[in-house]
C-alpha positions in Angstrom: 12.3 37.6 -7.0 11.3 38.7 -3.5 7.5 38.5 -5.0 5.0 35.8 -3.8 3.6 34.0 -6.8 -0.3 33.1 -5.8 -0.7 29.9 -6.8 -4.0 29.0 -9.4 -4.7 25.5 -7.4 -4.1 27.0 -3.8 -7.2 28.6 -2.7 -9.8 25.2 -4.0 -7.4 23.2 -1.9 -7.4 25.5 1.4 -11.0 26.0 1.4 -11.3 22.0 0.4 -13.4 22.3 -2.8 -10.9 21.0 -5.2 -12.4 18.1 -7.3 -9.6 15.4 -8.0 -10.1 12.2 -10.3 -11.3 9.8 -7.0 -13.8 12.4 -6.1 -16.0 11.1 -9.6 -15.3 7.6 -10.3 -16.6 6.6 -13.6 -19.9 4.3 -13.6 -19.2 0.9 -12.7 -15.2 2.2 -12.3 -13.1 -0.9 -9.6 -11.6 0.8 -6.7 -8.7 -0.3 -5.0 -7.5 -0.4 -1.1 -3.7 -0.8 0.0 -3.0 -3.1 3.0 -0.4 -1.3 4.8 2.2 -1.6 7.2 1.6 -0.8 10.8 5.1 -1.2 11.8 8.6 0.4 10.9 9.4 -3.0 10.1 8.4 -6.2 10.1 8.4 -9.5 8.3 4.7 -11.1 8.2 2.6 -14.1 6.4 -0.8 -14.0 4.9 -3.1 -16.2 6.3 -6.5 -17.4 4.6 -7.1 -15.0 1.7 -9.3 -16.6 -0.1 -11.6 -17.1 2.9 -11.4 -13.4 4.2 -12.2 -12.1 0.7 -15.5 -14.8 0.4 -16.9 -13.3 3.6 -17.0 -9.9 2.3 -20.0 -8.0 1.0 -19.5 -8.7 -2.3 -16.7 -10.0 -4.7 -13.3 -8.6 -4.3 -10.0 -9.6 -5.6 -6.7 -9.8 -3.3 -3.6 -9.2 -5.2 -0.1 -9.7 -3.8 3.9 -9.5 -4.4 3.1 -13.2 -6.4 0.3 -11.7 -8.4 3.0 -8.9 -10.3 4.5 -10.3 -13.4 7.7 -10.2 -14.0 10.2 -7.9 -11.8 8.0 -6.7 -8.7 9.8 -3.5 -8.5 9.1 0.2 -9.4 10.6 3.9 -9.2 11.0 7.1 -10.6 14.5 6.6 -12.9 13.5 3.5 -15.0 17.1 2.4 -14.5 17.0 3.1 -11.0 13.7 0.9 -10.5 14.7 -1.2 -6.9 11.5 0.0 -4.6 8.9 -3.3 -4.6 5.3 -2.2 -5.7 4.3 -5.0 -2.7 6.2 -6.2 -0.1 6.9 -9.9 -0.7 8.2 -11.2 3.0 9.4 -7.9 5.2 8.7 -4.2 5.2 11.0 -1.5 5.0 9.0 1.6 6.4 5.4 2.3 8.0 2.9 2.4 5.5 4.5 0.1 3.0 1.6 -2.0 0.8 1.5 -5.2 1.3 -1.3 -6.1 -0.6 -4.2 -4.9 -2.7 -8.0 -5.4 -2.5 -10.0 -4.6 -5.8 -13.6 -4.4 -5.8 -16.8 -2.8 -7.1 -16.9 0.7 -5.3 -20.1 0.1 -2.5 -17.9 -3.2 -1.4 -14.2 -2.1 -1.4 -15.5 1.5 1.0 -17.2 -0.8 3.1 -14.1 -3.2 3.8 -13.3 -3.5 7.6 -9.3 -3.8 6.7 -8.7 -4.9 10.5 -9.6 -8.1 9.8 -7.6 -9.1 6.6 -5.3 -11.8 7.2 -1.8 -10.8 7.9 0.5 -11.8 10.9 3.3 -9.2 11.7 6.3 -9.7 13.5 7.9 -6.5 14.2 11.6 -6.3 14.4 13.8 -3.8 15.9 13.2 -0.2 14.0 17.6 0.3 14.3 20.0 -2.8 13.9 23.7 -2.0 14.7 26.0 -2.8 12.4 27.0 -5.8 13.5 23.4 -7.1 13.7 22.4 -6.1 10.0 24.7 -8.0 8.5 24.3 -11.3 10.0 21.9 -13.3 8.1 18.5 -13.3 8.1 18.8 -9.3 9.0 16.4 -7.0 7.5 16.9 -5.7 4.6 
C-alpha cells in the first residue's frame, strides 16, 4: 500500500520493443484480417465475394456469420455467451467484424480492404423508446 509496483512488461512496451506472437508468425503460418464496421450502427449486405476474393494477389478465403457452425455467438461466461463472433445482418457498435479474410501472409498484408464488398446503411446511433421497439428496430 501507498507503494508503486514497477511493472516487469512495462518498460519493453513504452520504449516499443516488446515482441508479441504476431510479431513472428510461424513459416508458412495463415493470417487473418477483420472487416469492420465503419458505423455505430448499421445493417448491410455483401455483395460479390467470391469475385472480390479472385481479383486478389493470391488465394484468400472469406468467412462470414454463415460460415460459423453451430450457435454464432461468443463471450467470456460460457453461460453468458450472447455477443455474435460476426455480425449476420446489422451492427451493434463501430468496429464490430463482419467478416474475415484468411490468406497466406505476403497476400492478406497487401489486401486494399476499401474495396471488399459490403453496402452499409447506417441508422440512427440513438432510437427513443418508442422507435426501438417497433419492428424492424435495431437490435
Amino acid at each position: 500500500m501507498g507503494a508503486r509496483v514497477e511493472r516487469l512488461d512495462g518498460v519493453p512496451k513504452v520504449l516499443g520493443t516488446e515482441s508479441y506472437g504476431a510479431d513472428h508468425p510461424p513459416e508458412g503460418a495463415l493470417l487473418v484480417r477483420a472487416i469492420r464496421a465503419p458505423h455505430h450502427a448499421a445493417r448491410f449486405a455483401f455483395g460479390d465475394i467470391a469475385g472480390w476474393a479472385a481479383r486478389q494477389a493470391g488465394p484468400v478465403r472469406v468467412f462470414t456469420a454463415a460460415d460459423i457452425p453451430g450457435r454464432n455467438l461468443f463471450g467470456t461466461i460460457p453461460a453468458f455467451t450472447d455477443q455474435p463472433a460476426l455480425a449476420e445482418t446489422h451492427v451493434r457498435h463501430r468496429g464490430e467484424a463482419v467478416a474475415l479474410v484468411a490468406g497466406a501472409a505476403e497476400v492478406v498484408e497487401a489486401l486494399d480492404l476499401a474495396g471488399f464488398p459490403v453496402d452499409w446503411q447506417p441508422l440512427p446511433e440513438m432510437l427513443t423508446a418508442p422507435e426501438a421497439r417497433q419492428d424492424g428496430a435495431a437490435a
